[in-house]
GUMAR-808258 format. One record per residue (C-alpha): residue in three letters; x, y, z. Coordinates in steps of 0.25 Angstrom, whole numbers. Layout:
residu, xx, yy, zz
ALA, X, Y, Z
...
END
This chain:
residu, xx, yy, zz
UNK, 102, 3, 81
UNK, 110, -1, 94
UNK, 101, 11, 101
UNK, 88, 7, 97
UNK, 91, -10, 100
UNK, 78, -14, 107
UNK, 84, -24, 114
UNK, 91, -12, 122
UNK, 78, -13, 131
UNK, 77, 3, 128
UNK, 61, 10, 130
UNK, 53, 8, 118
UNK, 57, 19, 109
UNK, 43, 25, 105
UNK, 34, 23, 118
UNK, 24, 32, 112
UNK, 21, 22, 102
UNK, 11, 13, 108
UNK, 6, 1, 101
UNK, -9, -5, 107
UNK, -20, -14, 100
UNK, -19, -29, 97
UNK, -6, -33, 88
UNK, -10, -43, 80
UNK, -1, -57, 80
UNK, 4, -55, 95
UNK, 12, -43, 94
UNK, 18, -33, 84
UNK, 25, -38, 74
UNK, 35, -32, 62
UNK, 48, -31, 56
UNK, 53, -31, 41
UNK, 68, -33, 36
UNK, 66, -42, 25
UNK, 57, -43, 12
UNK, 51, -57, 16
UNK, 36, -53, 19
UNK, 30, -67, 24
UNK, 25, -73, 11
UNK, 28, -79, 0
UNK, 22, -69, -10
UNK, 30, -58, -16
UNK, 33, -45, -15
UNK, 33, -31, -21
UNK, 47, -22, -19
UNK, 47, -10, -27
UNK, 35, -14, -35
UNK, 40, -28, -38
UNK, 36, -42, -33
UNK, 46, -49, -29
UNK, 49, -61, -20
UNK, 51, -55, -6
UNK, 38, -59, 1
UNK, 25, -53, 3
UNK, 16, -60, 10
UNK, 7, -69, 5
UNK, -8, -72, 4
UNK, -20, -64, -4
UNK, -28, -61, 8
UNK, -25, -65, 24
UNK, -31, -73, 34
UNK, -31, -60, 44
UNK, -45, -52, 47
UNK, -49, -40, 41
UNK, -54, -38, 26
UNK, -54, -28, 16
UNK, -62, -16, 19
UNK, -69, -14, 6
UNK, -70, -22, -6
UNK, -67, -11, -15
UNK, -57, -2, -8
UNK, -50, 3, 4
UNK, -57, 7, 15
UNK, -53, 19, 20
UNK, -58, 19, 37
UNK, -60, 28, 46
UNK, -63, 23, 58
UNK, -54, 28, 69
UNK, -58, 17, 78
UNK, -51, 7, 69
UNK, -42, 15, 62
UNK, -33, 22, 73
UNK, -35, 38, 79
UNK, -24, 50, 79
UNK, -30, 57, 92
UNK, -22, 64, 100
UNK, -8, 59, 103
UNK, -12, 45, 97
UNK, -10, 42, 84
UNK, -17, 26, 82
UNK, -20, 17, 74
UNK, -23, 1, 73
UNK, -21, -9, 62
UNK, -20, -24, 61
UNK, -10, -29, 63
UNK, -2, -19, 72
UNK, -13, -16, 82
UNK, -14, -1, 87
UNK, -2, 10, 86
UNK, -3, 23, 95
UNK, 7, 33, 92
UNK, 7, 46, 100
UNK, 11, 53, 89
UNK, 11, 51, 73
UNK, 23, 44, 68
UNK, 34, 54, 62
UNK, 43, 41, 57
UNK, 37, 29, 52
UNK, 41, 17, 45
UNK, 34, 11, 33
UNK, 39, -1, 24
UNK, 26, -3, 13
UNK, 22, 10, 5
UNK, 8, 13, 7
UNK, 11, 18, 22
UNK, 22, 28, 16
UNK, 9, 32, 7
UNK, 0, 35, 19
UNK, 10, 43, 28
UNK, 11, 52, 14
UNK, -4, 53, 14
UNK, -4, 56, 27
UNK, 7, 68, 25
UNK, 15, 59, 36
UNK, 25, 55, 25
UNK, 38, 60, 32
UNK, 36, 51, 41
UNK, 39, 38, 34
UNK, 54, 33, 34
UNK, 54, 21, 27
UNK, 46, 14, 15
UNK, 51, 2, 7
UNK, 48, 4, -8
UNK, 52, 19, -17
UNK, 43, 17, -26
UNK, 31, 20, -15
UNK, 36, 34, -15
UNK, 37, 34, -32
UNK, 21, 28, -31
UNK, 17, 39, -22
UNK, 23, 50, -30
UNK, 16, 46, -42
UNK, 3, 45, -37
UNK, 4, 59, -28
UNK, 12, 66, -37
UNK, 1, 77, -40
UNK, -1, 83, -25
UNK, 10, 93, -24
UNK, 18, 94, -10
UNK, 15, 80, -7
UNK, 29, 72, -3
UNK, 31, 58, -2
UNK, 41, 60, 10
UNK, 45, 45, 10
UNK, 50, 45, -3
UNK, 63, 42, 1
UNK, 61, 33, 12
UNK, 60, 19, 4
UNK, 70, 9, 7
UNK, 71, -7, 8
UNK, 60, -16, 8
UNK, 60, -22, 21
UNK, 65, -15, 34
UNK, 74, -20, 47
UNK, 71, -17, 61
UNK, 84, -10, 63
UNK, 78, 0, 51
UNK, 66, 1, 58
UNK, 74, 7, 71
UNK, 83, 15, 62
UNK, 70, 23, 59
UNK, 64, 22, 72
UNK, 50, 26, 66
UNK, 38, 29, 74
UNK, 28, 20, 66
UNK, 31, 6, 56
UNK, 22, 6, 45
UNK, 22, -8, 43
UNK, 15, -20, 46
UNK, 20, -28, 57
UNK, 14, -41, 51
UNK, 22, -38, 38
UNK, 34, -36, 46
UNK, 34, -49, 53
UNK, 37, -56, 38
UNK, 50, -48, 36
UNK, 63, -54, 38
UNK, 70, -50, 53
UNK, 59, -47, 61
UNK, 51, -52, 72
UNK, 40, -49, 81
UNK, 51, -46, 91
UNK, 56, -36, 80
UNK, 44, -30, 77
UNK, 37, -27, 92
UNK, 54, -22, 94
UNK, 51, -12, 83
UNK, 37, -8, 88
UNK, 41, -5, 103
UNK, 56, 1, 98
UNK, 55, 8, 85
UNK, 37, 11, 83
UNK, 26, 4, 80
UNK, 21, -4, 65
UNK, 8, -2, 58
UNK, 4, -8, 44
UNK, -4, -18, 40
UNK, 4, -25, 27
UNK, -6, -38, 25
UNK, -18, -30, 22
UNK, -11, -24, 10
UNK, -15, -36, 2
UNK, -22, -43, 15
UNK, -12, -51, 16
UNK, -11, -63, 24
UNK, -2, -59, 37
UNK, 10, -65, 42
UNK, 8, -75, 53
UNK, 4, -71, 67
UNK, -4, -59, 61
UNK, -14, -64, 53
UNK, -23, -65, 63
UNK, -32, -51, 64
UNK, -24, -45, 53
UNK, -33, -35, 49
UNK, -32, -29, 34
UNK, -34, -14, 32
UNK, -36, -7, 18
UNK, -26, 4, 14
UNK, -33, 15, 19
UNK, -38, 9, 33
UNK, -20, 7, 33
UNK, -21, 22, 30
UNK, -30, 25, 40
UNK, -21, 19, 51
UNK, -10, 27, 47
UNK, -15, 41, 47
UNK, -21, 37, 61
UNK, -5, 35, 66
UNK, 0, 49, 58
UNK, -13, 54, 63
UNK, -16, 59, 49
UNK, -30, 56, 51
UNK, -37, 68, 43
UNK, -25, 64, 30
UNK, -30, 50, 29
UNK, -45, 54, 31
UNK, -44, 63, 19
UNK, -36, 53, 10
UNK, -47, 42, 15
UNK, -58, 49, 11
UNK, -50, 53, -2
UNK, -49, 38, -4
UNK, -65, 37, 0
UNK, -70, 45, -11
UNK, -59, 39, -20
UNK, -65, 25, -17
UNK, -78, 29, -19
UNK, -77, 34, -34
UNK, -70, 21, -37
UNK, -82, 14, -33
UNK, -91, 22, -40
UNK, -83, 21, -53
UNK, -78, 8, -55
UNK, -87, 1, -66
UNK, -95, -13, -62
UNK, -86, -23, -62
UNK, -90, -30, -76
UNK, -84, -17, -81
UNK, -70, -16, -73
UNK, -56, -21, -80
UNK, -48, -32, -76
UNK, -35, -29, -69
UNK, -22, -34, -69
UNK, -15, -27, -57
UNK, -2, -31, -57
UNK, 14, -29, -53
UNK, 23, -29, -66
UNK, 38, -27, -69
UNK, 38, -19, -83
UNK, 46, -30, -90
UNK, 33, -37, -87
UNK, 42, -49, -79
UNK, 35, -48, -67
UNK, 21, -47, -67
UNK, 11, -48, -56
UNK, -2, -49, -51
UNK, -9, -42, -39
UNK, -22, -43, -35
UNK, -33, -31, -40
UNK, -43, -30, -29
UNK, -39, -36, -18
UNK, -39, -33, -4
UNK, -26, -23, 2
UNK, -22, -10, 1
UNK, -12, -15, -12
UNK, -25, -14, -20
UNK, -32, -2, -13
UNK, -31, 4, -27
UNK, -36, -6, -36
UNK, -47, -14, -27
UNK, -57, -3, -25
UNK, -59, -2, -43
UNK, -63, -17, -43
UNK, -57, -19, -55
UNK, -56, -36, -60
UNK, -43, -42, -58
UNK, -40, -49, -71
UNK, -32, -61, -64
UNK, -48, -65, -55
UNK, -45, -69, -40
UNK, -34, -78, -44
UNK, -26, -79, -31
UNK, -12, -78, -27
UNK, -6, -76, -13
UNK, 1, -63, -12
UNK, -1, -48, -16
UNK, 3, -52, -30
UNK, 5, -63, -41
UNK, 15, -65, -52
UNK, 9, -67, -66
UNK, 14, -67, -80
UNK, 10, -60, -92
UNK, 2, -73, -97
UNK, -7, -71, -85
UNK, -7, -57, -85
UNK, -15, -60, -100
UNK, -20, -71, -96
UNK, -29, -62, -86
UNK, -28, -50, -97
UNK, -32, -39, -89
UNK, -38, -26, -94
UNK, -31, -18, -83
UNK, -16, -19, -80
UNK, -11, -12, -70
UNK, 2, -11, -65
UNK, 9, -10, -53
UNK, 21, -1, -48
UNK, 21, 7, -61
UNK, 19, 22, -57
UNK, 33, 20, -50
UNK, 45, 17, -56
UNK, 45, 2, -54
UNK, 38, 0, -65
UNK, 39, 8, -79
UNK, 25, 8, -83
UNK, 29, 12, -97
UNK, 37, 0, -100
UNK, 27, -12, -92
UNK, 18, -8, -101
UNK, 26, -8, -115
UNK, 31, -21, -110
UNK, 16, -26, -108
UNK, 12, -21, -121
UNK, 25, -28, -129
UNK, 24, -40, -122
UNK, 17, -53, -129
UNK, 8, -55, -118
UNK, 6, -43, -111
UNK, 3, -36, -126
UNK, -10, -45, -126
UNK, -15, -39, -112
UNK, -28, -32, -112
UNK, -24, -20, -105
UNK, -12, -19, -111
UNK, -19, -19, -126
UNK, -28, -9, -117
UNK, -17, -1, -112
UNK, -24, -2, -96
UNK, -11, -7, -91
UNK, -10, 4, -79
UNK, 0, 8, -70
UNK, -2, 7, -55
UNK, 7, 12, -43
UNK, 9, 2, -32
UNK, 0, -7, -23
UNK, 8, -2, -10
UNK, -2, 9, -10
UNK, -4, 18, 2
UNK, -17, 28, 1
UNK, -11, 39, -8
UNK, -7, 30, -19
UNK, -21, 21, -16
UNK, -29, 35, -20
UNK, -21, 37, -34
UNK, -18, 22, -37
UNK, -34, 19, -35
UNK, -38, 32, -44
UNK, -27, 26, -54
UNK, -32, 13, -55
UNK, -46, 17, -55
UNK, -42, 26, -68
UNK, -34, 13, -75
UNK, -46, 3, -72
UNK, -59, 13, -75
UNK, -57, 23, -83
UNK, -69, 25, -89
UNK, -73, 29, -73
UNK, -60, 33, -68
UNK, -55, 41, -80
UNK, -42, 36, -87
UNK, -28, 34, -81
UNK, -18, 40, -90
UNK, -9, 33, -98
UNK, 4, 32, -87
UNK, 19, 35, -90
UNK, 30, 31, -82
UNK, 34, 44, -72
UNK, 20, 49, -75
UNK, 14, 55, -62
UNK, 0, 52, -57
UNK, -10, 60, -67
UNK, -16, 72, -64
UNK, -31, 68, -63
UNK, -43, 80, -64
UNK, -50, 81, -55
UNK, -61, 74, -62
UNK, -53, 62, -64
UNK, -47, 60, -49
UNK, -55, 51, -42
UNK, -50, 55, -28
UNK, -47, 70, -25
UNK, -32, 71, -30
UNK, -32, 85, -23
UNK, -39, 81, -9
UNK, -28, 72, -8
UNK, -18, 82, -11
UNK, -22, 91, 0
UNK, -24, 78, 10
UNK, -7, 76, 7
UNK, -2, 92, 7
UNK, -11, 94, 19
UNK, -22, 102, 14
UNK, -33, 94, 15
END
């Protein structure tokens, strides 16, 4: 570390890295060493809530609102989404402001897992050296599993939640994955700190608070501007300049969208839903939200299904419950999180719901519609399966039926009748031969 100590007054390290545009807050901020997050909520490590901190507040008080209110929008204007034209590769998103690099990134950090996701479906996946989370590896392998020749070059890159800023110059990376808002509710980190790393090491670019849309830390909610998944996305292949990857996948996701639309019964007819987060012991339960806005329900907003528990509110991503008001809401739908990994056993959640007193008496477990899901952290790969999943689970009489699921079963091998994207369009968009 003693050679790359900033306070040596050496040149900036990456001078080809330029940052421009309005920074949001009075310059750029970041940093993350700790698991405290800036609100009293909790969070999810490794599938599981726990009382680490996750910021708080069901919608925020910064501009911007959802693109749609059925899904996610996929954008395509370059003008607000960023250019990879000759030696620039560009892109703007609240609340960093513009990056410019002269060159796509060969080494870039990332701490949440849908990024990891989008440098895979952008073939840029040996680029990432760092994730925090294994099972976002296990989650994308289940769901991929079917195209031959596709690696998840990251796999082994997962380590510790939260990072230090002597980690962040041990891996000198050319681009930070990561919101700098998020950043500044870490332990050890200032301003100082985070404009340090930005001149030193490279430049960050996230947008954490639209994953649930959030209320932003203070000093950044002021022109904080939500963005959906795939606008993210956008963004993203703008910097790699993968341009032509993401407009294929985009348009995948287009035509996916579209027959959801068209399929989905009137809402008189749709099921209640319980969307939760369960420890298979059934000691831990917890609810989440169904339709809300953020790319943590890209997946299940767009089929408009009911949410069993109304528009009761709760601050947070998440709520804890019993089985009392689990029954109490009776849903006709479960479905459950973090159970296509190895976080959950799938198997044994749902023997333990059918022998329990209480959960016996649930309506979709009498039903057997308690389904398993994958995880919330989606990126745009897992959102294309996870949506035709729940699709499957919540309409089947339009959707066609999803198969009974076994632990260790892999993704099941659809017709092409019964795919309601193009399985194989996407295959050739991740091998290169689209």
């Amino acid at each position: 570390m003693a050679d790359s100590d900033p306070s040596s007054g050496r040149p900036t390290r990456r001078e080809y890295v330029k940052y421009g545009g309005a920074i949001i807050g009075g310059g750029l901020l970041a940093g993350c060493s700790g698991q405290s997050n800036g609100g009293s909520g909790s969070t999810e490590q490794a599938g599981r809530p726990t009382s680490t901190g996750e910021a708080t507040g069901s919608s925020a008080t910064a501009s911007g609102t959802d693109s749609t209110s059925t899904g996610e929008a996929t954008g395509s204007t370059a003008a607000e989404t960023g250019t990879a034209s000759g030696s620039s590769y560009t892109a703007e998103l609240s609340p960093v402001g513009t990056v410019a690099l002269d060159a796509p990134p060969e080494n870039v950090f990332t701490h949440f897992p849908w990024f990891p996701d989008m440098a895979s479906a952008l073939g840029q996946g040996d680029t990432i050296n760092n994730l925090w989370w294994d099972g976002t590896a296990e989650g994308l392998a289940y769901f991929t599993g079917e195209f031959d020749g596709f690696e998840i070059e990251w796999a082994d890159e997962a380590g510790e939640y939260g990072f230090s800023k002597e980690r962040l110059y041990e891996l000198d990376s050319d681009l930070h994955l990561v919101d700098p808002a998020w950043v500044t509710t870490e332990d050890n980190w200032s301003r100082s700190d985070v404009e340090e790393v930005t001149n030193n090491v490279g430049p960050w670019f996230g947008n954490y608070y639209s994953s649930y849309h959030a209320t932003p830390p203070k000093g950044w909610t002021d022109g904080y501007e939500y963005t959906t998944l795939w606008e993210l996305f956008d963004r993203v292949a703008s910097l790699y300049g993968a341009r032509e990857r993401y407009e294929a996948l985009a348009s995948v996701h287009d035509d996916l969208l579209g027959t959801v639309e068209e399929g989905i019964p009137q809402q008189s007819e749709r099921p209640s839903v319980a969307y939760i987060s369960v420890t298979e012991d059934l000691a831990d339960i917890y609810r989440l939200r169904l339709n809300a806005p953020g790319y943590w329900n890209a997946h299940t907003r767009p089929l408009g299904a009911t949410d069993a528990f109304g528009d009761e509110g709760f601050s947070g991503p998440f709520s804890q419950i019993d089985l009392e008001a689990l029954l109490a809401a009776d849903p006709d739908v479960i479905l459950a999180l973090w159970t296509v990994t190895e976080t959950v056993d799938f198997g044994a959640l749902k023997r333990n719901l059918e022998n329990d007193p209480v959960g016996g008496e649930l309506t979709a477990v009498g039903n057997d519609r308690v389904y398993p899901q994958g995880t919330r952290w989606q990126g745009p790969l897992m959102n294309l399966f996870q949506t035709e999943m729940t699709a499957k689970e919540l309409y089947p009489d339009q959707f066609g039926e999803w198969p009974e699921y076994r632990d260790g079963d892999p993704y099941p091998e659809f017709g092409p009748d019964e795919q309601l994207f193009d399985h194989g369009r996407v295959a050739n968009v991740l091998t290169g031969n689209d």
